[in-house]
C-alpha positions as CSV (number, residue, x, y, z in Angstrom):
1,X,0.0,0.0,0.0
2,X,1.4,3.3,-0.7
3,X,2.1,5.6,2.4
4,X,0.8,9.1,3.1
5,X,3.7,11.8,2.7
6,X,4.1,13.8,6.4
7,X,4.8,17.3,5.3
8,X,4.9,19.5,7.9
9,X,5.0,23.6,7.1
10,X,6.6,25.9,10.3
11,X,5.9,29.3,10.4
12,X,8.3,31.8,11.8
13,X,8.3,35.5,12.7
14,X,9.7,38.3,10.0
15,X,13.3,38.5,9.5
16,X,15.6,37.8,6.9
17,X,15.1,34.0,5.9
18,X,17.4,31.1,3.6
19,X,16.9,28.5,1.7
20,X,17.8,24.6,3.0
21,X,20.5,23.7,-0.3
22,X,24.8,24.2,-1.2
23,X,27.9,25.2,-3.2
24,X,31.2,23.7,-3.8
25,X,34.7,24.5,-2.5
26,X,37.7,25.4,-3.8
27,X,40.5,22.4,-4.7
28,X,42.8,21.5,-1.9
29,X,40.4,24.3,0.7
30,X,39.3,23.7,3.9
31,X,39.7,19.8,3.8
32,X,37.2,18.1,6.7
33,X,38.8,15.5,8.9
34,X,38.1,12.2,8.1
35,X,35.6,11.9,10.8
36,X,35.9,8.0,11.5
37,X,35.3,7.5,15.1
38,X,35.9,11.1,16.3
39,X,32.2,11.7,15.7
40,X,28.9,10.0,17.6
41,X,30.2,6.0,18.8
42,X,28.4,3.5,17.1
43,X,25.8,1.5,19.7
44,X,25.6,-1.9,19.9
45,X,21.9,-2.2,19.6
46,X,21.0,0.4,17.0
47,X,17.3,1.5,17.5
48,X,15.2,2.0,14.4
49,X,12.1,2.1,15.7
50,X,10.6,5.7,16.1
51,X,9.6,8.6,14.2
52,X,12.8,10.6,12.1
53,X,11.9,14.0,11.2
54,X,13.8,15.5,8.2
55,X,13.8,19.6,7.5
56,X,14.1,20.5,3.7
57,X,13.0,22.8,1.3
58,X,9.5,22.6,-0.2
59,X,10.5,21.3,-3.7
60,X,12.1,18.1,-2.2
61,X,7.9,17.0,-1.3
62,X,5.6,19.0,-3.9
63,X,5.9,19.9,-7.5
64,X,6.3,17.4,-10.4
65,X,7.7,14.3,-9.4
66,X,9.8,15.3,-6.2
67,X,12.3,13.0,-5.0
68,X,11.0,13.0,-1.0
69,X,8.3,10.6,-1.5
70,X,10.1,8.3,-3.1
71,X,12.9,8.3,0.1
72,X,10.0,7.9,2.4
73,X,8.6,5.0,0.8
74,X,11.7,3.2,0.1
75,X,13.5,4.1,3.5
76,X,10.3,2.8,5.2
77,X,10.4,-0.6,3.6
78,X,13.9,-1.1,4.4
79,X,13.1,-0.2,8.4
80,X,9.5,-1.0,8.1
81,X,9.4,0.0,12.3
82,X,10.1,3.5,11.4
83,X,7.8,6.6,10.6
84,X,9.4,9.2,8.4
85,X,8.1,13.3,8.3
86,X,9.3,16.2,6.1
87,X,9.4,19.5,8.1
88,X,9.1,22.4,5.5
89,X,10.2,26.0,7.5
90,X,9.1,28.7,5.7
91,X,12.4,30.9,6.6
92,X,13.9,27.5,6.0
93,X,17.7,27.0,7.9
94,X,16.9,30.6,9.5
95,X,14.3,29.2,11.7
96,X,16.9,26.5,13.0
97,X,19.6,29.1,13.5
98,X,17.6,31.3,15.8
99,X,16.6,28.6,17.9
100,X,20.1,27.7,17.9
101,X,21.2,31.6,18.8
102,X,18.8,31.0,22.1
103,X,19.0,27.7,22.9
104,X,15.9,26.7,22.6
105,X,14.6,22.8,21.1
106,X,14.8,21.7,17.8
107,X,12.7,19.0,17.3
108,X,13.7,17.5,14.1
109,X,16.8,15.1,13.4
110,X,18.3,15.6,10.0
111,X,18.9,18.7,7.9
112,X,18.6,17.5,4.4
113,X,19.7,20.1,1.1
114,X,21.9,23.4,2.6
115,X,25.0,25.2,1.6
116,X,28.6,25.3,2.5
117,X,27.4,29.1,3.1
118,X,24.5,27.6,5.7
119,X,27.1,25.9,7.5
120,X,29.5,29.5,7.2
121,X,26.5,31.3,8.6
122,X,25.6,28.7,11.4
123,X,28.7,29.4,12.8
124,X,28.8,32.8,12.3
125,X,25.4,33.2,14.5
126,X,26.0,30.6,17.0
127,X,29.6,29.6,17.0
128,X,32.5,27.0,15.5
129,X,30.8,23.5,15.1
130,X,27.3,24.3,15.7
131,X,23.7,23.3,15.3
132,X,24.5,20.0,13.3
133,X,26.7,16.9,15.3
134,X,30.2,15.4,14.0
135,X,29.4,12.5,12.1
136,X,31.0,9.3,12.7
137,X,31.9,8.3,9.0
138,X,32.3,4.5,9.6
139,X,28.4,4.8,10.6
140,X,27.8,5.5,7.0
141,X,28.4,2.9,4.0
142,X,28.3,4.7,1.3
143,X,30.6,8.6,2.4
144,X,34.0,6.6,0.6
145,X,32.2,6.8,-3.1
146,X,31.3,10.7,-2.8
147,X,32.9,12.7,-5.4
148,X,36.1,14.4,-3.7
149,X,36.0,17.8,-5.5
150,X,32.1,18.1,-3.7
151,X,32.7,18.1,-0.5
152,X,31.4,20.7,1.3
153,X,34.6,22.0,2.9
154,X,33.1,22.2,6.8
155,X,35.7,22.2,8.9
156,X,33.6,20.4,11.5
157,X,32.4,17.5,9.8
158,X,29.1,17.8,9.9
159,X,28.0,17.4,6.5
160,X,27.9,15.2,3.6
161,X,26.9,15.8,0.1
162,X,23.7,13.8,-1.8
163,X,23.9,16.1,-4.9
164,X,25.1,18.5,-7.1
165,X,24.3,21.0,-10.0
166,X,25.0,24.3,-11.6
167,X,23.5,27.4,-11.7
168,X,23.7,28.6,-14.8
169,X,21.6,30.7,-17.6
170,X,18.7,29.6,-19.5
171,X,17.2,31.5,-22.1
172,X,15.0,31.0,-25.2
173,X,16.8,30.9,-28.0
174,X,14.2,32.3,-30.4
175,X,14.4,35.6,-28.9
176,X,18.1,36.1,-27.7
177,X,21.5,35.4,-28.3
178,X,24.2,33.9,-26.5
179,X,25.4,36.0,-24.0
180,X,29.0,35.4,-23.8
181,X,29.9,37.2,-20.3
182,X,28.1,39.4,-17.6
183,X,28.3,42.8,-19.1
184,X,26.4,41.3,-22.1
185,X,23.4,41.3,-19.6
186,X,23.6,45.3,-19.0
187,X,23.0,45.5,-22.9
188,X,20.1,47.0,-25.0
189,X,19.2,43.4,-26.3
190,X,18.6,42.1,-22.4
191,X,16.6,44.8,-21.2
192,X,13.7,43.7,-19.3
193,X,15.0,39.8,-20.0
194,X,16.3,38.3,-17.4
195,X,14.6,36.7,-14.6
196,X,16.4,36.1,-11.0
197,X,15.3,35.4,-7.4
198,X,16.1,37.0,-4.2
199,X,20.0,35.8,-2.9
200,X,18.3,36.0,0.8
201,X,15.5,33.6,-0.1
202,X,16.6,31.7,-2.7
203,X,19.7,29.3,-2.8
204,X,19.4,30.0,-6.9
205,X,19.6,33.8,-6.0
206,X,22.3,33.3,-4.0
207,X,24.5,31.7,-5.7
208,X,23.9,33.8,-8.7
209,X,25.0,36.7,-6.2
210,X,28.4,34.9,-4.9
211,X,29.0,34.2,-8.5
212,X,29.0,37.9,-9.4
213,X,31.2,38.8,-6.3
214,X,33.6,35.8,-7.3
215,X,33.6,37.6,-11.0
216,X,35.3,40.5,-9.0
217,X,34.4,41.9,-5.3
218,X,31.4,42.5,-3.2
219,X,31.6,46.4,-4.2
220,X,31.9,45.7,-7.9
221,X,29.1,43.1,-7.4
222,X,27.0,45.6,-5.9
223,X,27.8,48.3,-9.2
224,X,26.8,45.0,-11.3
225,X,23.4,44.5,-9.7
226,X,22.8,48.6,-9.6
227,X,23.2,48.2,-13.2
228,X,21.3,44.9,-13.9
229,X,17.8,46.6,-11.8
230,X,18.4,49.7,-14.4
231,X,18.4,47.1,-17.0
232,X,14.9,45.6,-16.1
233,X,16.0,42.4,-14.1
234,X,12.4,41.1,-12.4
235,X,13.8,39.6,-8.8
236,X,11.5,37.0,-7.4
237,X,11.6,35.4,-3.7
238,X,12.3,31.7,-4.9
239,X,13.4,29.7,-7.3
240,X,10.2,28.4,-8.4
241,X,8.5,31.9,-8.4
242,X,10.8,33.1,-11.2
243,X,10.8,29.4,-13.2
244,X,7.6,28.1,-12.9
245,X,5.2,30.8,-12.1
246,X,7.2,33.5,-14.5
247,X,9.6,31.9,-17.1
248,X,7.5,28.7,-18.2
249,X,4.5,31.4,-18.8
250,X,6.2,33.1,-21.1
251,X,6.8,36.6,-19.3
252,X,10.6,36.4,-19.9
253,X,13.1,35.2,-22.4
254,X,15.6,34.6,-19.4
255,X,16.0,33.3,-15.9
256,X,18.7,31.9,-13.4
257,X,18.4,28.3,-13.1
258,X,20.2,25.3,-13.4
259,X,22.3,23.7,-16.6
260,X,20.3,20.5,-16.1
261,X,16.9,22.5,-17.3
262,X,16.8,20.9,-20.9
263,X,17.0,17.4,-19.4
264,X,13.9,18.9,-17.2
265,X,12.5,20.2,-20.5
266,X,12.4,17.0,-22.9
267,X,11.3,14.6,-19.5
268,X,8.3,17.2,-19.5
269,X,7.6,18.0,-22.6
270,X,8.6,21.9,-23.1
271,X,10.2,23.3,-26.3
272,X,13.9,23.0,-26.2
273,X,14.2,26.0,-27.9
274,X,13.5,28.1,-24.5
275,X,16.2,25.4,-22.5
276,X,19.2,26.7,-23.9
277,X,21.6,27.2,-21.2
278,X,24.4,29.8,-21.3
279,X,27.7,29.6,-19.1
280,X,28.8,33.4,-19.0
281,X,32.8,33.5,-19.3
282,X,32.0,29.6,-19.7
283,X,31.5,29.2,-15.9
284,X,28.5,28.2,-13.9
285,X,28.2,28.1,-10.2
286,X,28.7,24.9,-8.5
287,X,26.0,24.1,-5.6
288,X,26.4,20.7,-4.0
289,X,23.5,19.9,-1.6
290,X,24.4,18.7,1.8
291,X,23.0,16.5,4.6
292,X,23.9,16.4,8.7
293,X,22.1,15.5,11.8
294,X,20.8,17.9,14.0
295,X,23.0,17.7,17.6
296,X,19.9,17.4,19.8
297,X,18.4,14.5,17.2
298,X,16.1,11.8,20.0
299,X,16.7,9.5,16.6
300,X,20.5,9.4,15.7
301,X,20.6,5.8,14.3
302,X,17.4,6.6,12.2
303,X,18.9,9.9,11.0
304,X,22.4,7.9,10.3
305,X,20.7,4.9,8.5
306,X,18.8,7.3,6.4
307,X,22.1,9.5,5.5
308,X,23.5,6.5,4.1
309,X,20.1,5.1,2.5
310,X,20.8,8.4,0.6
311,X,23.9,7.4,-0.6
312,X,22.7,4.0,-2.2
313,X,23.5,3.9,-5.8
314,X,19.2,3.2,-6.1
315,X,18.7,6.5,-4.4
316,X,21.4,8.9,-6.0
317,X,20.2,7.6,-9.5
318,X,16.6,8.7,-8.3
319,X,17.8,11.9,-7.0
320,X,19.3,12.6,-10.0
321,X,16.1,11.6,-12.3
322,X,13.8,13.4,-10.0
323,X,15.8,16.4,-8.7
324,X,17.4,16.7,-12.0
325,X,20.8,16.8,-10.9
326,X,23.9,15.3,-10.9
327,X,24.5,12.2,-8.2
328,X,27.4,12.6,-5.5
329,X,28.5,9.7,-5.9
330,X,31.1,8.3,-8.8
331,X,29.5,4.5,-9.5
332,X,26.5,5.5,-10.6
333,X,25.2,4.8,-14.3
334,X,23.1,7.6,-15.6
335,X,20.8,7.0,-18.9
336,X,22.0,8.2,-22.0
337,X,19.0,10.7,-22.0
338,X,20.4,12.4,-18.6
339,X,24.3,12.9,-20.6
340,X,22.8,14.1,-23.6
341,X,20.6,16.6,-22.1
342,X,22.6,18.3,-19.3
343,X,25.5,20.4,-19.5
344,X,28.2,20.8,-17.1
345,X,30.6,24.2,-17.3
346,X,34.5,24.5,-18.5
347,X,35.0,26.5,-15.2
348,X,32.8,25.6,-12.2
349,X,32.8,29.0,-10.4
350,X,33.4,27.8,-6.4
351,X,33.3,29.7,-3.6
352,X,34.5,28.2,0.1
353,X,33.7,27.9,3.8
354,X,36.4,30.2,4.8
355,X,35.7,32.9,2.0
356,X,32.1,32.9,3.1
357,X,32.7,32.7,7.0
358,X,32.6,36.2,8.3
359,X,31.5,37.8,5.2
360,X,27.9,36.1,3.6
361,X,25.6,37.5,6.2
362,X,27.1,41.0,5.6
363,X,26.8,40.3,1.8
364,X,23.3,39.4,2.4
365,X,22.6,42.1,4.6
366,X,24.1,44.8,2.1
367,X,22.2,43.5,-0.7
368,X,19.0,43.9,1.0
369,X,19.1,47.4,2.1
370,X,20.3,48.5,-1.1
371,X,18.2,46.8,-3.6
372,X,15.2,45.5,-1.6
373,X,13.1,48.9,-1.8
374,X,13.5,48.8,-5.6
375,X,12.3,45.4,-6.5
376,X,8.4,46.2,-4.7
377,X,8.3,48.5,-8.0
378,X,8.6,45.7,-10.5
């Protein structure tokens, strides 16, 4: 019989909010420890009975074809005593870091799709190490086949990553060109094109953000955008706001998504004429998802069995079909529809845990109270 998804929506007080998903580090940066036994001992007697609760981001559990579901059902039928709920916060890993900043409960036991710049800002707000547990790596099968250059850089070890992709361009190619770098975007033939989202609420936006500061500096970056909002760029709060809601109804020619799009496209039957994607100054910005337990989790050997039921080649090939994006892991055997469709970038554009660590929530912060009384006149 087919179980009943859990999801679970938390509601939160104003204040700025992120996303729950991630980007990649530099080569040779910020290298984790190995973990191994440093992290929580394994028991004799795991206990898999009980009720995990996993925080992500909405799209993981609604839209077309979302991957959650799919984890629920099959995690559940490989610990049939366990109940699995998705916990959806609507200021997503901001809800988690107040509660953290006052040290109050958290009642939910794995963190599942944030950003080496989540794990930056945790520690920023609450200190070195927090909110999320060292994992013990030899609890997980699976952590030795993830993709070295994906790791997520945390100093701490908290964090593993389930999947990866690129935010990139994607434009309809009936109407534009090519554009070949950034300043093509400030041109006459982009005005009133391009579709972006919010770097506060949005882990699309924000990486779109970071990638313009890693084109030059945060001041420079800040120029950019003043010059992109003279241009007619239409900022939306979320991802799926400026894709779904704005871009696949034909309002622009442009928006800031991910170079896996066209796979998305043919799977659902759009024109691949509007998929083209566009790698300005042939990058695209890297943004590995991650997954960690929460430290105060009543359900560590659920939250590690399902961290590694994640890592199964069976699930990362379903993450990759469903989230349309590219598995962690290195032995897994894509369809020949997935490599023909998606495009990966000469330059992955990468920025790390110590770049972002005393700098993202001033980024963030800046960028809001310069731009965010403009975009209500859009």
């Amino acid at each position: 019989m087919k179980r009943r998804t859990v999801v679970r929506t938390i509601g939160v007080g104003a204040g700025t909010a992120v996303g729950l998903a991630g980007c990649l580090t530099r080569d040779g940066d910020d290298d984790p420890p190995n973990g191994g036994e440093d992290g929580d001992p394994e028991p004799e007697e795991p206990d898999f009975d009980g009720t995990l609760r996993i925080a992500t981001y909405g799209s993981m559990v609604t839209g077309p074809n979302p991957a959650g579901p799919w984890l629920e059902e099959t995690f559940v039928e490989e610990y049939p005593d366990a109940e699995l709920e998705w916990v959806v916060p609507n200021t997503g890993l901001q809800h988690y870091i107040r509660r953290g900043e006052y040290d109050a409960d958290i009642d939910v036991d794995v963190l599942f799709g944030f950003t080496v710049g989540d794990l930056a800002r945790i520690d920023d707000r609450i200190g070195d190490g927090g909110l999320l547990r060292e994992l013990n790596l030899e609890r997980i099968d699976g952590h030795e086949r993830i993709r070295d250059d994906l790791a997520l850089g945390d100093p701490h070890n908290r964090s593993l990553t389930y999947d990866t992709g690129y935010v990139s361009l994607v434009y309809d190619e009936t109407e534009l060109g090519t554009p070949e770098g950034f300043d093509d975007l400030l041109g006459f033939a982009y005005e009133n094109a391009l579709l972006a989202q919010h770097p506060v609420t949005s882990n699309p936006g924000q990486a779109f953000l970071l990638w313009t500061i890693e084109s030059a500096d945060a001041e420079t970056a800040f120029e950019y955008w003043e010059e992109l909002l003279a241009n007619g760029v239409q900022v939306h709060d979320t991802w799926s706001d400026a894709y779904y809601d704005a871009y696949l109804e034909n309002q622009r020619p442009m928006v800031v998504s991910y170079s896996t799009d066209p796979l998305f496209a043919a799977t659902e039957g759009y024109e691949p004429e509007r998929h083209r994607v566009a790698f300005p100054n042939d990058e695209g910005y890297a943004v590995p998802e991650g997954m960690g337990i929460f430290e105060g989790s009543e359900e560590p050997d659920l939250a590690y069995a399902f961290l590694e039921h994640v890592l199964s080649p069976e699930s990362q090939l379903e993450l990759a079909r469903r989230n349309v994006q590219f598995p962690a892991i290195e032995d897994v055997s894509l369809s020949p529809e997935f490599g023909e469709a998606v495009r990966q970038p000469m330059e992955p554009v990468t920025t790390s845990y110590t770049e972002l660590r005393g700098h993202l929530d001033q980024w963030l912060e800046d960028w809001t109270e310069r731009f965010d009384d403009r975009l209500g006149d859009q």
